[in-house]
N, C-alpha and C positions, 0 to 999 in steps of 0.2 A: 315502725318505731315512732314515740312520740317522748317530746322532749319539752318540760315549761320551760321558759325563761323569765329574768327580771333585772331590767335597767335602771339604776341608779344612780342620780347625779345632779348637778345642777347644769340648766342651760346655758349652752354658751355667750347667748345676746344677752338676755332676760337677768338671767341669775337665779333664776327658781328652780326652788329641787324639785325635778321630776322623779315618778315612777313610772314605768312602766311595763306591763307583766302579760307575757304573750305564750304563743305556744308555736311549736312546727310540729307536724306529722309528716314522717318521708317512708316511700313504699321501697324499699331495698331488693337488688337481687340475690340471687343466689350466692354472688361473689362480692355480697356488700356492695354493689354500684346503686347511686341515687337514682331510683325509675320515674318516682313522684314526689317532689315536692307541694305541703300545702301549709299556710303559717297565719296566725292570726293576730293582732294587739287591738286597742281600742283606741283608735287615732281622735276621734270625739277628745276622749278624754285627756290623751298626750298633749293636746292641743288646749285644753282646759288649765292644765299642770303649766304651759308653757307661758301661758295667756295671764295666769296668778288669780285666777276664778275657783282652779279648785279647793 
């Protein structure tokens, strides 16, 4: 199963609205138990968003 997500908001020090838009893939069992977790965002950028660069 693979799932996007997207955070929205402002920082809480900063104040700058952040985005940021990631993903997880999880390898499920038989009985729906999580076997693998793997998840990704673009921390470069969160950190750009946070910094008021981007």
């Amino acid at each position: 199963m693979v799932y996007l997500w997207t955070l929205n908001g402002p920082h809480v020090d900063t104040k700058n609205p952040v985005t940021v838009p990631g993903w997880k893939a999880l390898d499920l069992t038989e009985i729906m138990l999580i076997s693998a977790s793997l998840g990704w965002f673009d921390a470069t950028d969160c950190q750009n968003q946070i910094d008021g660069i981007a």
